[in-house]
N, C-alpha and C positions, 0 to 999 in steps of 0.2 A: 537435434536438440531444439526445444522450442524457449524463445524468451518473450515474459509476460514483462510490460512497463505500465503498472498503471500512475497515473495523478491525478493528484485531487487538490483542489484550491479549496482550502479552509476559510473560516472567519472567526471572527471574535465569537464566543457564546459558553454558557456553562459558568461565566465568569472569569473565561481564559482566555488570552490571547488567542492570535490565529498559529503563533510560532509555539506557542503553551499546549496548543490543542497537537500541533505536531509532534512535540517531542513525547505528548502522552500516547499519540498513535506510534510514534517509533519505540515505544515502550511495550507497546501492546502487540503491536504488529513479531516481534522480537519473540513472544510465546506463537504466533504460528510458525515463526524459523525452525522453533524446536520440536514444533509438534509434529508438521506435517511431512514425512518422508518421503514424497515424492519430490518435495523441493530438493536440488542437488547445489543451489548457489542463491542468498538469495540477499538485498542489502535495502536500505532505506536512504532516503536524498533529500535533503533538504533546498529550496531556493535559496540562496543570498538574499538575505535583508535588505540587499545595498541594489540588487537589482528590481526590473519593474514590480511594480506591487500588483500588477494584474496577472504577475505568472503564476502556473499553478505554485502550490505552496510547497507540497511533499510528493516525492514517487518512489512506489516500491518496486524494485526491479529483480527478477525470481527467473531460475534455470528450471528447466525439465527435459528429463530423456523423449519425453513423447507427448502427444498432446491427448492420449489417456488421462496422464499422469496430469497435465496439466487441468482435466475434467475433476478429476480425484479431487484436487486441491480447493477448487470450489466450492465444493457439498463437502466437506471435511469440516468437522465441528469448531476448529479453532480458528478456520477463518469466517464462517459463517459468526463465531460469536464478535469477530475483529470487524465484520460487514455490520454488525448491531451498533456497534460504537461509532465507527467512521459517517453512519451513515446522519448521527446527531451535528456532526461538524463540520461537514463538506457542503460548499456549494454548487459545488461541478465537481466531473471526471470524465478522463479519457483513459484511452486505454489501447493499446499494441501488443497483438500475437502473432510472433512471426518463428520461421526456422533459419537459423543460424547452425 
């Protein structure tokens, strides 16, 4: 099994919050859950408000049987259209692929 963590530290912009912009990408992000099939687990995370404000903001953390699958998931249309969105309201990202 491979697990992908990525995060992304948002900002203000669009006219939204940085926590506004989150929960519209945990909204968004939510139509590649359904979409793409090779995910087998996959959920969204928000920071604590309460903790530093330099942490990334949001991270989506997603299963796969293999790291095909996990190839798949990237060129698959509904996260490439989630990469168009996220990429208006991040200032950074990181990102881990490991097997578990």
């Amino acid at each position: 099994m491979i697990k992908h963590i990525v995060m992304f530290k948002l900002c203000d912009t669009n006219g939204k919050s940085e926590y506004e912009n989150a929960a519209e990408a945990k909204e968004r992000f939510n139509d590649v859950l359904k979409n793409v099939p090779q995910i087998k687990k996959g959920e969204v995370v928000f920071n604590s408000q309460e903790a530093p404000q330099d942490n990334y903001t949001i991270s989506l953390i997603c299963d796969f049987d293999t790291i095909d699958d996990l190839n798949a998931y990237q060129v698959h249309p509904a996260h490439k259209k989630f990469g168009q969105f996220i990429s208006t309201v991040k200032i950074s990202r990181a990102c881990i692929d490991y097997e578990f």
